[in-house]
Jmol script that loads the backbone (N, CA, C; Angstrom):
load data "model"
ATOM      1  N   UNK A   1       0.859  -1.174   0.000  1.00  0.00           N
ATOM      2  CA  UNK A   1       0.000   0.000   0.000  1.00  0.00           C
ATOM      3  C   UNK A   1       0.895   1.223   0.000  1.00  0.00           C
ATOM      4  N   UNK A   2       0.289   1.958  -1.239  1.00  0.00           N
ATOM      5  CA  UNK A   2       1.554   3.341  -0.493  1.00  0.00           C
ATOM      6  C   UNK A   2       0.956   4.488   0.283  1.00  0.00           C
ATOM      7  N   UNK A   3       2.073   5.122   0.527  1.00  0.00           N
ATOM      8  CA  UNK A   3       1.746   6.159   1.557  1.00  0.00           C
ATOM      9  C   UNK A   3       0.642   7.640   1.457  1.00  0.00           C
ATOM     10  N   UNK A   4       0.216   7.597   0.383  1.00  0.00           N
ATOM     11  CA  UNK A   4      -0.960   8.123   0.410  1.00  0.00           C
ATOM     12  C   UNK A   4      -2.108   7.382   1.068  1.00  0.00           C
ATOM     13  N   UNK A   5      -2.556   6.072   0.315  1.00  0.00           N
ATOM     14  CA  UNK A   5      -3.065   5.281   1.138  1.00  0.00           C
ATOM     15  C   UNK A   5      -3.473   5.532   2.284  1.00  0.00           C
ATOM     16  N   UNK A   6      -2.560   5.126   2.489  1.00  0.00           N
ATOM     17  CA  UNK A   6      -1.986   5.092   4.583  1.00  0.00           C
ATOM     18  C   UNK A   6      -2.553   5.924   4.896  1.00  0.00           C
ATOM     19  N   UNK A   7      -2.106   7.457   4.695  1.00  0.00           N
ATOM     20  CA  UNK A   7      -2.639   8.880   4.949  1.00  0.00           C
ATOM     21  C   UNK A   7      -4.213   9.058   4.892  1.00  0.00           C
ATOM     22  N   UNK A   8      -4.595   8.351   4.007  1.00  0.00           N
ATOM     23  CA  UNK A   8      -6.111   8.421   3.722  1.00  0.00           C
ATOM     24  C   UNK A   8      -7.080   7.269   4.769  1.00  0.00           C
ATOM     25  N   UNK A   9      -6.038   6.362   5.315  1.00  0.00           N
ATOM     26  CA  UNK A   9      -7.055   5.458   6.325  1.00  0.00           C
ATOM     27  C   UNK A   9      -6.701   6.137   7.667  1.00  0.00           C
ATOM     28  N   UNK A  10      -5.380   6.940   8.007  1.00  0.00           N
ATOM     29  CA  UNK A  10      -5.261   7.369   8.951  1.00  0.00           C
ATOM     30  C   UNK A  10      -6.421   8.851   9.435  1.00  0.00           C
ATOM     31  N   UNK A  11      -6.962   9.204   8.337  1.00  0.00           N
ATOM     32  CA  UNK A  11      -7.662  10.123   8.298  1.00  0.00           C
ATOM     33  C   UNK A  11      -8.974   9.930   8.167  1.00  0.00           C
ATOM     34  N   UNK A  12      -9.371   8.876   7.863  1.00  0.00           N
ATOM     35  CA  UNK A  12     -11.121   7.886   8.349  1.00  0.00           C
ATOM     36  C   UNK A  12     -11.011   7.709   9.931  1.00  0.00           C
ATOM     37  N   UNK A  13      -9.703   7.056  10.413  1.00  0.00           N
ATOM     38  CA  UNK A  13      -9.659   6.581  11.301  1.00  0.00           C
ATOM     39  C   UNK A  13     -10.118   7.716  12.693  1.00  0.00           C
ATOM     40  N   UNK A  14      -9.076   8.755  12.487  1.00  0.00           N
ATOM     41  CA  UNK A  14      -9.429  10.011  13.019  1.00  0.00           C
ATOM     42  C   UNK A  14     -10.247  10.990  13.320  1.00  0.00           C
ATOM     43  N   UNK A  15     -11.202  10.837  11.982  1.00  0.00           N
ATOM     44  CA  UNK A  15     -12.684  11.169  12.488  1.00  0.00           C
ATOM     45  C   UNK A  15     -13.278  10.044  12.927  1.00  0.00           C
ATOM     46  N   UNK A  16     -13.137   8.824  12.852  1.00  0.00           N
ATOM     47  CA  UNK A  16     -14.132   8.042  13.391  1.00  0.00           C
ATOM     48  C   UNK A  16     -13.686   8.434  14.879  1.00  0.00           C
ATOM     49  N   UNK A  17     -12.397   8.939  15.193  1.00  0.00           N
ATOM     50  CA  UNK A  17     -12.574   9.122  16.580  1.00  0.00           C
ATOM     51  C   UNK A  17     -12.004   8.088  17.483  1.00  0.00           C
ATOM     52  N   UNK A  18     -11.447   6.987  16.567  1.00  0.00           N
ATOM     53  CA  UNK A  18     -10.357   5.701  16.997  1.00  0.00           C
ATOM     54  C   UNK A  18      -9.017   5.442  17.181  1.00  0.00           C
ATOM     55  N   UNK A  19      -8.191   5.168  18.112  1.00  0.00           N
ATOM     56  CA  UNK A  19      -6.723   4.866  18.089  1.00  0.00           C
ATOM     57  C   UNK A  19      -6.866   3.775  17.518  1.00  0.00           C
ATOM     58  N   UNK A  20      -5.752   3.739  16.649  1.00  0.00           N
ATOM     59  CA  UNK A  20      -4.822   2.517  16.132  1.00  0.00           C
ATOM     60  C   UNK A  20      -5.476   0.750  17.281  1.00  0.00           C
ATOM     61  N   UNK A  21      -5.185   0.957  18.535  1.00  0.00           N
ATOM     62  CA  UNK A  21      -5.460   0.358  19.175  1.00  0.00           C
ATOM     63  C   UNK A  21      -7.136  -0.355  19.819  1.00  0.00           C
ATOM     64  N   UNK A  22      -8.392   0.928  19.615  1.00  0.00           N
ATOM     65  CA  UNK A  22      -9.118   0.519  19.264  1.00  0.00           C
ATOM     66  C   UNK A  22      -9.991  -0.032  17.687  1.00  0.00           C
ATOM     67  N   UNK A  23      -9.552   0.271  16.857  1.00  0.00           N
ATOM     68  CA  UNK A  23     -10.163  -0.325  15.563  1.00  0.00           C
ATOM     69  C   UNK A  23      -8.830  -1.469  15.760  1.00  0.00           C
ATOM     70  N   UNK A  24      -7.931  -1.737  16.111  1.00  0.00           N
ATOM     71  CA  UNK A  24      -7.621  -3.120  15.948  1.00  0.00           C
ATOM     72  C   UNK A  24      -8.491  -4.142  16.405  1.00  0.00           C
ATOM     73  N   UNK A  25      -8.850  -3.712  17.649  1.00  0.00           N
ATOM     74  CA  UNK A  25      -9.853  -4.449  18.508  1.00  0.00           C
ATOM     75  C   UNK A  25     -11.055  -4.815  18.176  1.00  0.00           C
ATOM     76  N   UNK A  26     -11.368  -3.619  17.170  1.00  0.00           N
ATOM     77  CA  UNK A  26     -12.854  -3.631  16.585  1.00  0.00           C
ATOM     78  C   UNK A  26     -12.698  -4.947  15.722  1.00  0.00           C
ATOM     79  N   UNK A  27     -11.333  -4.552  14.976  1.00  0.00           N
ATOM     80  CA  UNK A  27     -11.346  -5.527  13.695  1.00  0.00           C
ATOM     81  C   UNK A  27     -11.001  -6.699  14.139  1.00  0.00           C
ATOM     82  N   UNK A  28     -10.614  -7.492  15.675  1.00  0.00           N
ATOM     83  CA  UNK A  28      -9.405  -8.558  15.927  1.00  0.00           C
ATOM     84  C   UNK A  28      -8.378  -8.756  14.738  1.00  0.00           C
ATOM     85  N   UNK A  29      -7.598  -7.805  14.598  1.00  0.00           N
ATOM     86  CA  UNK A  29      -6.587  -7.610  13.977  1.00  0.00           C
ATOM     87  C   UNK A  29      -5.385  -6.842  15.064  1.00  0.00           C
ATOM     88  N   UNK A  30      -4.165  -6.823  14.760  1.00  0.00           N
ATOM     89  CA  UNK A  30      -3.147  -6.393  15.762  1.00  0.00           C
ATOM     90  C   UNK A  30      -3.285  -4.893  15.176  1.00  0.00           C
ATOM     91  N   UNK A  31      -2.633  -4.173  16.255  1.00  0.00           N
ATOM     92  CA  UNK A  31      -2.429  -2.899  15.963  1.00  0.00           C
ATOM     93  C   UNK A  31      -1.259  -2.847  15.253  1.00  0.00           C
ATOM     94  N   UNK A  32      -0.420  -3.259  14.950  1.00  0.00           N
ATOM     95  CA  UNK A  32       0.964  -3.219  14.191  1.00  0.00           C
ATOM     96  C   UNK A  32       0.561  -3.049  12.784  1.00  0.00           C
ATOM     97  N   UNK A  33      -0.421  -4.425  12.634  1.00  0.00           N
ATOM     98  CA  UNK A  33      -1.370  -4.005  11.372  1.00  0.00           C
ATOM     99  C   UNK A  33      -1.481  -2.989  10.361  1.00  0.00           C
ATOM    100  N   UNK A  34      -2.555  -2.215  12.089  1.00  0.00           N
ATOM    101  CA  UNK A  34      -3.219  -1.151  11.429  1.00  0.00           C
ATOM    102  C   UNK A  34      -2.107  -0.116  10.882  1.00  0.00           C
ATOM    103  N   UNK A  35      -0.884  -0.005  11.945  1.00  0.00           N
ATOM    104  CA  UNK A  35       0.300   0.834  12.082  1.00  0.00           C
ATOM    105  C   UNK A  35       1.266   0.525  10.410  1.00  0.00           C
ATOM    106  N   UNK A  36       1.109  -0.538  10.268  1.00  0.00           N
ATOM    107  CA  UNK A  36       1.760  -1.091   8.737  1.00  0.00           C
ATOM    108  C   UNK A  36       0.898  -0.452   7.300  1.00  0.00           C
ATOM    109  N   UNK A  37      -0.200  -0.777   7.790  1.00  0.00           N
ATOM    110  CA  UNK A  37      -0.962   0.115   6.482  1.00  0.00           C
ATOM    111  C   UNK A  37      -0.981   1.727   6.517  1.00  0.00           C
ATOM    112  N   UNK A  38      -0.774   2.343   7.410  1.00  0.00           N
ATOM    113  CA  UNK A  38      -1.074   3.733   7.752  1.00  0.00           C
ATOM    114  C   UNK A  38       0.435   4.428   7.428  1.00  0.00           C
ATOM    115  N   UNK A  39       1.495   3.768   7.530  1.00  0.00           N
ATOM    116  CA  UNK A  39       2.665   4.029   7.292  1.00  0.00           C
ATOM    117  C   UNK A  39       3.124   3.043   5.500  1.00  0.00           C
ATOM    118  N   UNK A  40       2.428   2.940   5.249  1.00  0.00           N
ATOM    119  CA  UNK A  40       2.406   2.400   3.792  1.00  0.00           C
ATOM    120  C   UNK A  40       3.580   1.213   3.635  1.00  0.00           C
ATOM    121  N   UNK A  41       3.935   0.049   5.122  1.00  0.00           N
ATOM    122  CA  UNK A  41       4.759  -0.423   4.421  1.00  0.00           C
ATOM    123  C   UNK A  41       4.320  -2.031   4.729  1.00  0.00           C
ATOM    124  N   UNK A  42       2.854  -2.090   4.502  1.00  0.00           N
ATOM    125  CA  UNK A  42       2.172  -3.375   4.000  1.00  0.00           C
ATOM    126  C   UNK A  42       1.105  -3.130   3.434  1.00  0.00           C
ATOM    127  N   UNK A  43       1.030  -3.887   2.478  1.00  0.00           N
ATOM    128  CA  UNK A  43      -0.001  -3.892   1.695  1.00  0.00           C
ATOM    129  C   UNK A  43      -2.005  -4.046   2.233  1.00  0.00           C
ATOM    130  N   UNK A  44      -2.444  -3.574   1.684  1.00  0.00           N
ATOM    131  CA  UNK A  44      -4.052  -3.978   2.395  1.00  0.00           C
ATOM    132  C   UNK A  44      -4.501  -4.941   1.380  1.00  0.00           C
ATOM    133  N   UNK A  45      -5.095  -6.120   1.573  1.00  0.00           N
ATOM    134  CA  UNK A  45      -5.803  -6.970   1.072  1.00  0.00           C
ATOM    135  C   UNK A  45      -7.517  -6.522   0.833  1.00  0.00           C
ATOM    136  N   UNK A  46      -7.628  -6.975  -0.628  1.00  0.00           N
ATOM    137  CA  UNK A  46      -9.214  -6.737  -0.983  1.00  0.00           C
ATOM    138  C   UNK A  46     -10.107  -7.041   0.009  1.00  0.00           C
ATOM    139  N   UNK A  47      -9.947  -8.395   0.975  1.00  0.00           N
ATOM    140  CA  UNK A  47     -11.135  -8.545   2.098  1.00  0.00           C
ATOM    141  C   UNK A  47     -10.376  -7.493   3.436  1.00  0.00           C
ATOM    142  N   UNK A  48      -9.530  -6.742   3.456  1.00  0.00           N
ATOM    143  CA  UNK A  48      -9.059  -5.607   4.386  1.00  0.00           C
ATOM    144  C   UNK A  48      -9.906  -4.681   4.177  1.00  0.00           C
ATOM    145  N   UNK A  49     -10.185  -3.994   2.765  1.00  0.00           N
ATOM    146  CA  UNK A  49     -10.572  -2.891   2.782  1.00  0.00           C
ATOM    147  C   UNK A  49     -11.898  -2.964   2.460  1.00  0.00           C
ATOM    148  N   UNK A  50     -12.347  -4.076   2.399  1.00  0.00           N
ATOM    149  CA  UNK A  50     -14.057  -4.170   2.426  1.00  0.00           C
ATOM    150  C   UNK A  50     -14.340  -4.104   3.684  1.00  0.00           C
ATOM    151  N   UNK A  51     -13.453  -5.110   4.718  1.00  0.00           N
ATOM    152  CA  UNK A  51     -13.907  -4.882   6.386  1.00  0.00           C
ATOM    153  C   UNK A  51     -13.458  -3.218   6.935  1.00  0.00           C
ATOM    154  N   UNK A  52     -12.899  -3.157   5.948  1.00  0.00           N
ATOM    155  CA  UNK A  52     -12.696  -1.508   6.597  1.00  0.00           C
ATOM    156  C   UNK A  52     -13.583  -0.358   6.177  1.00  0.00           C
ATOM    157  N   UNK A  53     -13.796  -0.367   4.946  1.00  0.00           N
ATOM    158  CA  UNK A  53     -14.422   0.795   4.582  1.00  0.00           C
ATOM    159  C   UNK A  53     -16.199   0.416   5.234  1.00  0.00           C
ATOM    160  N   UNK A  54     -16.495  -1.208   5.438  1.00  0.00           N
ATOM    161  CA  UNK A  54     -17.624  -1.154   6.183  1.00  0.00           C
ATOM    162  C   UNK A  54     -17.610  -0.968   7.630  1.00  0.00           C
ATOM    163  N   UNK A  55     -16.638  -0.627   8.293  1.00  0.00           N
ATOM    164  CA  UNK A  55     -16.008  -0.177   9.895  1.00  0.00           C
ATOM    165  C   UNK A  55     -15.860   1.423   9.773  1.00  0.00           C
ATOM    166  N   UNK A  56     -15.911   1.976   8.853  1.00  0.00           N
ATOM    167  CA  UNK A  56     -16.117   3.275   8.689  1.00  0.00           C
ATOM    168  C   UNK A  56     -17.236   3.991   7.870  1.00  0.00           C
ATOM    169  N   UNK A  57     -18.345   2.829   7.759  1.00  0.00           N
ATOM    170  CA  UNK A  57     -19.302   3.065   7.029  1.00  0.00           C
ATOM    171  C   UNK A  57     -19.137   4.044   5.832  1.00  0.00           C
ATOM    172  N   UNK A  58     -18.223   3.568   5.031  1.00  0.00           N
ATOM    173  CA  UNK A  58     -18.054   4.687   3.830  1.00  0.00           C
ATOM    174  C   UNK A  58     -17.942   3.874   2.677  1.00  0.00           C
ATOM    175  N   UNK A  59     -17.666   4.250   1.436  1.00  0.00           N
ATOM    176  CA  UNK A  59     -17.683   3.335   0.496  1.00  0.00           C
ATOM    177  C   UNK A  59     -15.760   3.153  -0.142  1.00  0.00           C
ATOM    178  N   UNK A  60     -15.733   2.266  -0.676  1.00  0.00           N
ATOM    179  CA  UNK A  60     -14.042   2.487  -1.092  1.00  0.00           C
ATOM    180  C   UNK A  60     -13.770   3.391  -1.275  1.00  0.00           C
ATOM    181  N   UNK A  61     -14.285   4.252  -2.532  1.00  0.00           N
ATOM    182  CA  UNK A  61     -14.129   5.451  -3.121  1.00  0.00           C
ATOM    183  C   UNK A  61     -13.523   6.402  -1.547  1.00  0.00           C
ATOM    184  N   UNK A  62     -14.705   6.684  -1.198  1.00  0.00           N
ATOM    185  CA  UNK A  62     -14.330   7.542   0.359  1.00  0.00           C
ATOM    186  C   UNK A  62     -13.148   7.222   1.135  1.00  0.00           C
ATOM    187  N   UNK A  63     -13.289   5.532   1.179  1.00  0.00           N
ATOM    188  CA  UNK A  63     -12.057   5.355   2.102  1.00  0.00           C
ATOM    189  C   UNK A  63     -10.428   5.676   1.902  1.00  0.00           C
ATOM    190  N   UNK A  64     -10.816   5.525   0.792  1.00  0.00           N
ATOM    191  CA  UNK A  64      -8.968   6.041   0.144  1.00  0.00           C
ATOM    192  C   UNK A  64      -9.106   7.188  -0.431  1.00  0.00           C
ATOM    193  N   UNK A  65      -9.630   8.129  -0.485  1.00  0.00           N
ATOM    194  CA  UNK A  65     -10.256   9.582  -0.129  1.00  0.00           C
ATOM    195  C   UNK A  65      -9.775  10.491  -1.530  1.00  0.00           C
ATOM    196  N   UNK A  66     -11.085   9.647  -2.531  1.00  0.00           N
ATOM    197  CA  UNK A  66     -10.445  10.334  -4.391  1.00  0.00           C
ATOM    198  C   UNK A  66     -10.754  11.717  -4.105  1.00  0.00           C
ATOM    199  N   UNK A  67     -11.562  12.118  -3.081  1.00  0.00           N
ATOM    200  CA  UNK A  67     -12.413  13.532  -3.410  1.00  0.00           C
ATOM    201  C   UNK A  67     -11.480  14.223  -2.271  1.00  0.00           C
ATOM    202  N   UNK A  68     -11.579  15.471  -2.563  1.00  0.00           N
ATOM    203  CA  UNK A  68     -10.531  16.743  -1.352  1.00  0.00           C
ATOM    204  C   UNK A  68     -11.463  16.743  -0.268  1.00  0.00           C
ATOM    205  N   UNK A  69     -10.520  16.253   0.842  1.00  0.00           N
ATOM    206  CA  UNK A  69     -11.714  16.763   2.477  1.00  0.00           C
ATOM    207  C   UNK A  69     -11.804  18.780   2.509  1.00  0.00           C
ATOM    208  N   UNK A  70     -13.065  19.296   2.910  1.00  0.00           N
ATOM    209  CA  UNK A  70     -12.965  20.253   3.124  1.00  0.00           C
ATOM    210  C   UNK A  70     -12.687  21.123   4.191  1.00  0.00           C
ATOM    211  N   UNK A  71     -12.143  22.282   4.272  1.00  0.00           N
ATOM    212  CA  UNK A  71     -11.575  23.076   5.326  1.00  0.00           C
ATOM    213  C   UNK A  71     -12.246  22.508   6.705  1.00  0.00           C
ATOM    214  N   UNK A  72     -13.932  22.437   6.905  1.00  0.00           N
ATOM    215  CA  UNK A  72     -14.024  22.230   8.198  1.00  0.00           C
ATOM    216  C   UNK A  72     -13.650  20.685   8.510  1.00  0.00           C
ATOM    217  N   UNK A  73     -13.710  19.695   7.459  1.00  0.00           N
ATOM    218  CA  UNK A  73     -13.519  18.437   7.929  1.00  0.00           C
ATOM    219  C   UNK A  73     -11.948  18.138   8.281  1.00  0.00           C
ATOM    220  N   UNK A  74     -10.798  18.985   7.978  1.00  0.00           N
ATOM    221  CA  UNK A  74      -9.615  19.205   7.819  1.00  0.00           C
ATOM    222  C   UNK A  74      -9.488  19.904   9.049  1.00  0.00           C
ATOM    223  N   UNK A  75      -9.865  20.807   9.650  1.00  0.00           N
ATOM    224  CA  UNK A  75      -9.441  21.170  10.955  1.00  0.00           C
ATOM    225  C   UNK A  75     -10.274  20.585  12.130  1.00  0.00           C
ATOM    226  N   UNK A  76     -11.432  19.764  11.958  1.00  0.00           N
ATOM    227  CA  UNK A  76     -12.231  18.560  12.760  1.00  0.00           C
ATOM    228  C   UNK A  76     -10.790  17.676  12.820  1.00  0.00           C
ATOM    229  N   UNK A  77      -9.998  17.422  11.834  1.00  0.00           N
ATOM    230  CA  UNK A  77      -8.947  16.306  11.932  1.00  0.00           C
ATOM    231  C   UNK A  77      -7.850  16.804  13.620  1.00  0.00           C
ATOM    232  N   UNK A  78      -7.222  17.883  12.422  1.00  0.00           N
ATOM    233  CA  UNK A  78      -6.541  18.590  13.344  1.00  0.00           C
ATOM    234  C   UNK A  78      -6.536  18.595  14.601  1.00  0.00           C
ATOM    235  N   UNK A  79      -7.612  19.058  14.915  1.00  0.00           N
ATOM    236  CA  UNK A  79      -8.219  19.347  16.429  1.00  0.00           C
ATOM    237  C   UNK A  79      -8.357  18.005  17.162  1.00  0.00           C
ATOM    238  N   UNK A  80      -8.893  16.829  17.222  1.00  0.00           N
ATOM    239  CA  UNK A  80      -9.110  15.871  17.566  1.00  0.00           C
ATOM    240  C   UNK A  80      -7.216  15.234  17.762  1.00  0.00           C
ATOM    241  N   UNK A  81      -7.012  15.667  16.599  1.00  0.00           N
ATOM    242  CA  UNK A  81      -5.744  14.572  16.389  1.00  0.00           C
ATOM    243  C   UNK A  81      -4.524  15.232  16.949  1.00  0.00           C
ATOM    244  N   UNK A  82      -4.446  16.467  17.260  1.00  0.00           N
ATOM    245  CA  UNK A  82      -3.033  17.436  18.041  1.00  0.00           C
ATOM    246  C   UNK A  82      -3.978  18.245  19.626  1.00  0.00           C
ATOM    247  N   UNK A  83      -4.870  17.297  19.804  1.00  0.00           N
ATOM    248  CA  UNK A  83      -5.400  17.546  21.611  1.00  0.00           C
ATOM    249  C   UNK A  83      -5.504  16.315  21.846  1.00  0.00           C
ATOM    250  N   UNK A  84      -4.985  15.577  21.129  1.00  0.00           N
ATOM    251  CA  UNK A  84      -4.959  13.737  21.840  1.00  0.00           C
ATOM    252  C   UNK A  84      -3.373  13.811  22.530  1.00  0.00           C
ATOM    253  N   UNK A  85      -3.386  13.832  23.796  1.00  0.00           N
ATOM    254  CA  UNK A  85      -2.627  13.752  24.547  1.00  0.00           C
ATOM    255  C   UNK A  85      -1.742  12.207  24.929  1.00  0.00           C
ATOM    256  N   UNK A  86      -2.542  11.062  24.011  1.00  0.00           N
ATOM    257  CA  UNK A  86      -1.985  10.069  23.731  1.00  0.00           C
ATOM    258  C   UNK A  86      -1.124   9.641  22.762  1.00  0.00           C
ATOM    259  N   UNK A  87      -0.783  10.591  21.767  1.00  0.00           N
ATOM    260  CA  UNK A  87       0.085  10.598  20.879  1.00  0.00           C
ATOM    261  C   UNK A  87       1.118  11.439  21.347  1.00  0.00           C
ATOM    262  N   UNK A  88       2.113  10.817  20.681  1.00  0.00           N
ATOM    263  CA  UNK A  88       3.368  11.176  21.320  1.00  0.00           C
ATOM    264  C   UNK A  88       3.876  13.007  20.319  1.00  0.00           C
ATOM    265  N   UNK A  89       4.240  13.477  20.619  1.00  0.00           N
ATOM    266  CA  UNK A  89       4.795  14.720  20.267  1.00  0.00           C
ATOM    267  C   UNK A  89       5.778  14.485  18.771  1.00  0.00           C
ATOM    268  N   UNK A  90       6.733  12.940  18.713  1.00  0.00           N
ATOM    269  CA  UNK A  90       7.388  12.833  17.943  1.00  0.00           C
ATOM    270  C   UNK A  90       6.419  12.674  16.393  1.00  0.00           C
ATOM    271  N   UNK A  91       5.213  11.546  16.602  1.00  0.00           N
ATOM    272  CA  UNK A  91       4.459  10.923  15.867  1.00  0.00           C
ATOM    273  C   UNK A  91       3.295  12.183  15.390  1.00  0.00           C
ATOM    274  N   UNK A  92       3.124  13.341  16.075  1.00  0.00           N
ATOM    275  CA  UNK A  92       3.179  14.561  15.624  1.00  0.00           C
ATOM    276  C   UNK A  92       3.285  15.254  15.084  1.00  0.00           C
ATOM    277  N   UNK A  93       4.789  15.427  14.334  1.00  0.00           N
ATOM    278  CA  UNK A  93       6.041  15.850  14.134  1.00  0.00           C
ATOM    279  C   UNK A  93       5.813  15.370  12.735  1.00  0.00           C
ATOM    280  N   UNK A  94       6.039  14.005  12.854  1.00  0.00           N
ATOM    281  CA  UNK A  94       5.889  13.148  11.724  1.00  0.00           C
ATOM    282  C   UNK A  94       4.483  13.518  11.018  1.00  0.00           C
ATOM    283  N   UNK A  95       3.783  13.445  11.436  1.00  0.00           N
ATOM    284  CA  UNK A  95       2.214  13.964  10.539  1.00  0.00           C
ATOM    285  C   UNK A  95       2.699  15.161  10.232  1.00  0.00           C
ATOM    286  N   UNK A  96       2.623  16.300  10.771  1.00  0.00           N
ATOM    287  CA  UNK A  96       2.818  17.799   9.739  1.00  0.00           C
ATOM    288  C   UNK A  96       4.093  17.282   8.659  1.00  0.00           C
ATOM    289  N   UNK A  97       4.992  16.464   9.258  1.00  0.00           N
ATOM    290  CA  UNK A  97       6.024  16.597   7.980  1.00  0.00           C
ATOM    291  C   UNK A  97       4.906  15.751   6.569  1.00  0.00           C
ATOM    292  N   UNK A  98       4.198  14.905   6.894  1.00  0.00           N
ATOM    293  CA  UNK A  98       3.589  14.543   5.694  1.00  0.00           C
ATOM    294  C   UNK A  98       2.793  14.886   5.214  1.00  0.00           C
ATOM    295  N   UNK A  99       1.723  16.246   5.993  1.00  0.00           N
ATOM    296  CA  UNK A  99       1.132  16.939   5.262  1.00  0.00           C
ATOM    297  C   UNK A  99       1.754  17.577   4.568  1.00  0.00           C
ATOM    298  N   UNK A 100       2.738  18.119   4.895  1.00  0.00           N
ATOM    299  CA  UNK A 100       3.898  19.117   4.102  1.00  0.00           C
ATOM    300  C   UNK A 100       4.013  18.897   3.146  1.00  0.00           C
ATOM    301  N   UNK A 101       4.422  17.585   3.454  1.00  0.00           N
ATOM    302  CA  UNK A 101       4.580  16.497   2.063  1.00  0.00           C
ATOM    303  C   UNK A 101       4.024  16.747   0.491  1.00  0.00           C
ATOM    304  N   UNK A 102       3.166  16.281   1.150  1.00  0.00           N
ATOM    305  CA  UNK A 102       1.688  15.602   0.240  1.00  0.00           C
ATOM    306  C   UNK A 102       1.033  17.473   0.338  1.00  0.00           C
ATOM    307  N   UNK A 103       1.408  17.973   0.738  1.00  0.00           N
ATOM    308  CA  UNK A 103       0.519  19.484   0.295  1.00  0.00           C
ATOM    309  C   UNK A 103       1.446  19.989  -0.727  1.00  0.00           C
ATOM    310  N   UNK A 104       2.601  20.315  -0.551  1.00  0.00           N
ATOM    311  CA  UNK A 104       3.766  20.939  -1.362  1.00  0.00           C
ATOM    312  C   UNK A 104       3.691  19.976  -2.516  1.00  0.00           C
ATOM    313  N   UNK A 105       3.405  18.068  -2.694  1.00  0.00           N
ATOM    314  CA  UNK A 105       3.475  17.789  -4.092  1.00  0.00           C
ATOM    315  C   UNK A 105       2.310  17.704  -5.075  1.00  0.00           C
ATOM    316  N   UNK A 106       1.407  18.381  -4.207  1.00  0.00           N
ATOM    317  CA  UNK A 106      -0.229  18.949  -4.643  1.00  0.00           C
ATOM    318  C   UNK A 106       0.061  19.819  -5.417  1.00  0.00           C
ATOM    319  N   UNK A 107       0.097  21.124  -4.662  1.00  0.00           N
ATOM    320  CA  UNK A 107       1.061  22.367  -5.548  1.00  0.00           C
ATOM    321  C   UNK A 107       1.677  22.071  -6.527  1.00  0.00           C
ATOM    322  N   UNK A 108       2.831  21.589  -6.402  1.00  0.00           N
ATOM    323  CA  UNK A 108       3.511  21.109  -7.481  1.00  0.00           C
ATOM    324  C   UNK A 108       2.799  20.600  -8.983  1.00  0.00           C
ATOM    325  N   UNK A 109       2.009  20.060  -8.913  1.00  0.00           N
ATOM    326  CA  UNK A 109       1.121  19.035  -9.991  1.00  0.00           C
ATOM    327  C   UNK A 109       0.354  20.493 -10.384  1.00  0.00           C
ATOM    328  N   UNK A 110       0.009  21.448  -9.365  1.00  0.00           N
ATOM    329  CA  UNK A 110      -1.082  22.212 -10.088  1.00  0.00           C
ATOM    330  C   UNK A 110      -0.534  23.198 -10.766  1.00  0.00           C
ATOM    331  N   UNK A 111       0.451  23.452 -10.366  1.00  0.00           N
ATOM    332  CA  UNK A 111       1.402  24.619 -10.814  1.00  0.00           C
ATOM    333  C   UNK A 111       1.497  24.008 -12.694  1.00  0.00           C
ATOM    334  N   UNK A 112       2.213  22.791 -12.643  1.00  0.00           N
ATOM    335  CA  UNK A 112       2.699  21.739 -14.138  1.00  0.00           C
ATOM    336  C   UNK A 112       1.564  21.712 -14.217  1.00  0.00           C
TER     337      UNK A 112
END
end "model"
wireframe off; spacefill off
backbone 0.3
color backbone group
């Protein structure tokens, strides 16, 4: 799975309002799992993302997120996800660097 991917289940996951640790539970799947797909360095299986996108009641399309989230659903993320006092400061760190990411190679494409 690559790391867009990832980015896009980590961001269902977040509004649903779930740690890593509870949707493992939901799913009896390990959290390492969930942590492997979200960091793009295992693949998701076709019966993965059917049990998933029906654990987030959305449809594929949604779950790997073809359409742009909008400003308020984008700072709903934010907010939830940098006042969770259960995430570590580093893993933090790491998210803005990949919005950065993935925003700056947005730009890029629109600019070309």
């Amino acid at each position: 799975m690559n790391e867009r991917l990832g980015v896009d289940l980590k961001v269902q996951r977040i509004l649903k309002g779930v740690s890593q640790e509870k949707m493992a539970e939901d799913l009896n799947i390990s959290r390492s799992k969930v942590s492997s797909w979200e960091t793009g360095r295992r693949e998701m299986s076709l019966y993965d993302a059917v049990i998933i996108s029906d654990y987030f009641d959305v449809s594929m399309d949604n779950l790997f997120n073809k359409k742009a989230l909008n400003s308020e659903q984008v700072l709903q993320i934010a907010k939830r996800y940098f006042e969770n006092d259960k995430i570590s400061l580093e893993e933090k760190k790491e998210t803005l660097k990949k919005i950065l990411y993935f925003k700056s190679k947005r730009e890029a494409k629109e600019i070309i």
